[in-house]
C-alpha positions, 0 to 999 in steps of 0.5 A: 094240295096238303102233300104239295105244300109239306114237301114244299114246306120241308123243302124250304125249311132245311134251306139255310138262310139265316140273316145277320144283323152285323154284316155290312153287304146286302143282302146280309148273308150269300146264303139267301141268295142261293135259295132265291136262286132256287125259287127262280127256277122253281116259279118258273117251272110252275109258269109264272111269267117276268121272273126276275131276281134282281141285284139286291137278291128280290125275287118278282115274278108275276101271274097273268089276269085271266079276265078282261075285267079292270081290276087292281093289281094284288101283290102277295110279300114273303121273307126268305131269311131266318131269324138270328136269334137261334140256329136255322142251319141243318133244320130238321122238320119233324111231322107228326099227329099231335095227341094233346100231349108233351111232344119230346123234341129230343132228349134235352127240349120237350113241347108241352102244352103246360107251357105252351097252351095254344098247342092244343088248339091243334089236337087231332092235327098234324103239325110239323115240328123242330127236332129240338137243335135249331128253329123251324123257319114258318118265319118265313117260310111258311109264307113263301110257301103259301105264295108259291102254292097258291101261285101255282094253284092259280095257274092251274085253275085258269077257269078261276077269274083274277086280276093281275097278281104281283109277287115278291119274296124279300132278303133280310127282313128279320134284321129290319131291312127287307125293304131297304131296296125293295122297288115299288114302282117296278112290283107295280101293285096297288096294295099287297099283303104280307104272308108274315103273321102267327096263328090261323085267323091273323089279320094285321094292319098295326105293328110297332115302331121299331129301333135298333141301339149298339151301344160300346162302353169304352173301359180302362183295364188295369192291375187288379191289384192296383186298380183303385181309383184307375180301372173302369171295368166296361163289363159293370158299366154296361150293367150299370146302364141296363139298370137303368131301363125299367125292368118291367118293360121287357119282352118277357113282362109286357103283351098287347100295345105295351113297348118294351126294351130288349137286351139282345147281346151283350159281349164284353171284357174290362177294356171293353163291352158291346150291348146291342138292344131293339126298342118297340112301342105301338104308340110313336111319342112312347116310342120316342120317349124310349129312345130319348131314355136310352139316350139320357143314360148315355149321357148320365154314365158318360158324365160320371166315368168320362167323356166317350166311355159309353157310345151310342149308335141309334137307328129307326128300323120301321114305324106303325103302318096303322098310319098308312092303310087305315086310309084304305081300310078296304083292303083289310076288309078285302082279307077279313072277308076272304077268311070268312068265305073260307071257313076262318075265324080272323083275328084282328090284332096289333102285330108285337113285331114288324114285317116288311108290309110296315116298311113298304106301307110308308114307300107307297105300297099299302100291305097288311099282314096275313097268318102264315100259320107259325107258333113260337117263332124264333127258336126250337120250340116252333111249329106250324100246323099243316092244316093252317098252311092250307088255309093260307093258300085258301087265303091267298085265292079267295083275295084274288078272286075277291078283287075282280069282285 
């Protein structure tokens, strides 16, 4: 199964998918929909029956029980885009046997433990690496793979009794709209899982409430040299309204249940400046609390330069899905108990991020998140463990097993 599941792996990563948070077509990019096209076909030659790909790029496909015994319908949900935050085109996959040492992933960016000390959970492991020029893509394609490999290894082990097994791979899930058309009644499962998580062991049931905030700030250019009392330099101003969120609440300052606010661009001239921020927080009166305090800033610099110097456009992306599954809390048991029997230690955390499972837990489809195996997600430092992928797959059968009972 391990030589199966790299060269799908590899396979997968080289594809380019990357989303893109500012187009207004769904999905966001074509290029997912060239590779959904390509794992059409792909579940079809492994047998996988109502293959279908539908108008908004979902690929559903679905493996037949072979039992009669009434059981729940399992889904099993993966992304097939990569994050726009670092290249994901002309991806490299790298593997290699990882000694415990600083890995150089070319002449500019090395992996070291020093700095990432969870590598040496893996020594003597292969893991399969950047080559330093682009992200990896585990997120998601890990998952995808996991699913597709798992999938295949049901149907040819029909001696292994299951239920109906739905599953599904999403566009646009890194720019927060992967379930936007999502269609739950026609997935017809009664719970799923995400394959969408970190390190071998997550099992995820807790994510943030996430928002997105584009905020313009409108300036005046003049003559420098006659600009007293006239210009309003937008590029200061912005700046000016940065200030204003607590420092301490970003990203790189905060772990565990701490929300945070990310700056995650900001282009801009005198005349005008762009800045576009998300905004997470576990807890749903923090995150509110957030919002309304990017709001008032708003509000404060507009009442100091100006009526419409500075615009905002604010939306929610997803919310906690504790909210919805803890009442079918036997589902993670279901998952936590599939870990134990395959020799994994899970690892139950709140997730500091989201996944597709967030959303489509609140339209009717309960779905906690599983490990797909990843590190460093994002950017070129990522890697995922071979030997993690694996037992994802592992993962995935034993739950379907377990459902029959």
């Amino acid at each position: 199964m391990k030589e199966t599941i790299v060269k799908r792996f590899i396979g997968y990563a080289k594809e380019y998918t990357t989303s893109d948070p500012t187009s207004k077509t769904f999905p966001s990019t074509a290029r997912q929909l060239v590779f959904m096209d390509k794992l059409v076909e792909e579940l079809k030659q492994i047998g996988l029956s109502d293959v279908e790909k539908d108008e908004f790029g979902y690929v559903m496909a679905t493996v037949p029980a072979t039992t009669d015994e009434k059981a729940p319908v399992v889904g099993f949900v993966a992304h097939v885009d990569t994050s726009p935050d670092f290249s994901g085109e002309n991806v490299n996959p790298i593997i290699r046997k990882y000694d415990g040492g600083t890995i150089k992933l070319n002449d500019k960016v090395s992996l070291s433990p020093e700095q990432f000390p969870d590598l040496l959970n893996y020594i003597g492991e292969e893991i399969i690496t950047t080559d330093g020029s682009t992200l990896l893509g585990a997120d998601d394609k890990a998952g995808v793979t996991e699913i597709v490999s798992a999938m295949e290894y049901l149907i040819q082990h029909p001696e292994i009794k299951h239920g109906k097994i739905r599953v599904c791979f999403t566009p646009d899930e890194e720019i927060g709209k992967g379930a936007d058309h999502f269609d739950v009644e026609k997935f017809g499962a009664e719970f799923a899982y995400t394959l969408d998580g970190g390190e071998r062991g997550e099992l995820e049931y807790e994510n943030f409430n996430a928002a997105m905030a584009v905020i313009t700030v409108q300036g005046r250019s003049v003559h420098p040299g006659a600009a007293k009392n006239k210009m309003i330099n937008a590029i200061h101003v912005a700046h000016k309204l940065d200030s204003m969120l607590p420092s301490e609440q970003r990203p790189e300052y905060t772990t565990n249940y701490e929300g945070f606010f990310h700056l995650l661009s900001f282009e801009g001239k005198v005349e005008q400046t762009k800045m576009m921020y998300i905004i997470r927080d576990h807890d749903r009166t923090l995150f509110n609390k957030r919002k309304e305090m990017i709001t008032q800033a708003c509000i404060f610099l507009n009442d100091e330069y100006g009526e419409g110097t500075v615009s905002l456009e604010m939306e929610d992306q997803y919310y906690n899905m504790r909210e919805k599954v803890e009442p079918v809390k036997h589902i993670v048991d279901l998952a936590e108990e599939a870990m134990k029997e395959v020799g994994v230690e899970p690892i139950i955390r709140a997730i500091r991020g989201g996944t597709d499972g967030s959303r489509l837990s609140f339209m009717g489809l309960p779905c906690p998140n599983i490990f797909a195996g990843g590190h460093n997600f994002h950017g070129p430092y990522e890697y995922v463990p071979v030997a993690s992928m694996v037992k994802a797959v592992e993962v995935i059968v034993k739950i379907a097993e377990k459902v029959v009972g």
